[in-house]
N, C-alpha and C positions, 0 to 999 in steps of 0.2 A: 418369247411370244408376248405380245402387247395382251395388256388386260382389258383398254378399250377395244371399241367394236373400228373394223380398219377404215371404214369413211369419214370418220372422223378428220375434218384438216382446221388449221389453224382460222381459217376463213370463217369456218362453221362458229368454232366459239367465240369467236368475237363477232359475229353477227348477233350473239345470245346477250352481247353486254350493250346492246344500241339500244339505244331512248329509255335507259334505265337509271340504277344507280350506278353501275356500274361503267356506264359511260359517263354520267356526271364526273365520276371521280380519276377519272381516263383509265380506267385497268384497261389492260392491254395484252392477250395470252400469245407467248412468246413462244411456247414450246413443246411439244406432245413426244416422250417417252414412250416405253414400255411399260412401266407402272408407276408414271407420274405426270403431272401436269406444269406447266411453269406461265408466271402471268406475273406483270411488275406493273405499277405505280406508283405517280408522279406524286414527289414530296413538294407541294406548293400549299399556294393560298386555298385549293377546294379540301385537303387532306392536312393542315395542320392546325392545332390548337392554340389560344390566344397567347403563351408564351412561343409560340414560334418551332413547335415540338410535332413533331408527326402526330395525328389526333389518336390515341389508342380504339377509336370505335372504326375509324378508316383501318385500319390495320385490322378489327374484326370484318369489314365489310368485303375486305381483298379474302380473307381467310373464308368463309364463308360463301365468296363466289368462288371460289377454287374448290374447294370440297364439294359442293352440292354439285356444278358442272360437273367434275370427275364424277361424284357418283350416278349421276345420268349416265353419263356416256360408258358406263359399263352393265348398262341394263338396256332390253329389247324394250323400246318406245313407243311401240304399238299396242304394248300389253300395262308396264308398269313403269312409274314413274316414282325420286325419292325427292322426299321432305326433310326438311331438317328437325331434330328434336332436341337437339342441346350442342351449345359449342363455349368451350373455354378459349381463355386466351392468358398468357403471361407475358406482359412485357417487358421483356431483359434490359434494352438500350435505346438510347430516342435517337431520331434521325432529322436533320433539320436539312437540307438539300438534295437535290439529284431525284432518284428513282429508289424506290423499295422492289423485290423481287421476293414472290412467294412460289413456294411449291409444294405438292401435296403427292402424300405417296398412301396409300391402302394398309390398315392396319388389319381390319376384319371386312371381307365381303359376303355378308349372309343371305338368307333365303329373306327375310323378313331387317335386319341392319345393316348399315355397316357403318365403318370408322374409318376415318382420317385424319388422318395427322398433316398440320400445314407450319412449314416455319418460312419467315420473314426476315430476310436479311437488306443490306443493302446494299446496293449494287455494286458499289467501287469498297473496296474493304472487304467486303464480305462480313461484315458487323452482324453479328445475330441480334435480330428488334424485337420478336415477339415468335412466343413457338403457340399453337391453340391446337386445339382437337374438335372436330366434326364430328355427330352421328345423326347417322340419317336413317328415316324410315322409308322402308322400301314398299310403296302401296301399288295395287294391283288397279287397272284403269277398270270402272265400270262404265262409265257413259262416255259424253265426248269428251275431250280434253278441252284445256284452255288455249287462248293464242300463245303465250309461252309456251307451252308443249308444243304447240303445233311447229311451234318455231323450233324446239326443238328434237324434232323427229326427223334428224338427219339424216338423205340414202332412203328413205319412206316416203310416201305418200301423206299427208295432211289430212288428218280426218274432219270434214268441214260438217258435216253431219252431225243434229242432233238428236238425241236418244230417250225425248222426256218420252 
């Protein structure tokens, strides 16, 4: 049984990475699991650093939109939404061509956190790049949401409404 919610489709989350950073740096979410997410990006000129090295904060940026995406989409979007509050990263091995591919699997999914774990490999080899940890705060909506929420209230209705 999948742990996200089932309207979820790949079209969805990548409609989440448009006119962001996340399209700046092409992530691209390739794959929806049962309790995981998968999204690869491009090793170029927008994702490496002045020796020619995949840039280790691009590597937190793919980590960090895989985790936070996954833990939205295993929360009701009408009521609560998750924040990030702390993420690691260690970077094992540099990647200088092709595609990086990350994936995030749920370590804790709580009432109020949770945790995931994301590793980065790359795509041909299967090279381990960098493995990080997400944790997120799970907050509960009081007023309206933002356009990013709204955008991502997938399968719902858009709360366009404000509540001052």
């Amino acid at each position: 049984m999948s742990k996200f919610r089932p309207e979820i489709t790949l079209e969805d989350l990548n409609k989440l990475c448009e006119g962001n950073m996340g399209d700046h740096l092409g992530i691209e979410f390739t794959e929806i699991g049962p309790d995981f997410l998968k999204a690869r990006m491009p090793v170029d000129r927008r994702t490496k650093q002045t020796m020619g090295l995949l840039h280790g904060g691009a590597s937190v940026v793919l980590a960090e939109t895989l985790g936070s995406v996954a833990a939205n989409c295993v929360l009701d979007n009408n009521t609560h939404h998750a924040v990030g509050l702390d993420i690691n990263a260690n970077h094992i091995r540099s990647a200088t061509e092709g595609f990086v591919v990350g994936i995030t699997r749920p370590i804790h999914i709580g009432r109020a956190t949770q945790v995931w774990e994301i590793r980065i490999e790359t795509e041909v080899g299967d090279h381990l790049v960098c493995v990080s940890r997400i944790t997120m705060a799970v907050l509960e909506k009081k007023n309206s949401f933002t356009a990013g929420m709204r955008k991502f209230n997938i399968g719902g209705e858009a709360n366009t409404e404000s509540n001052s």
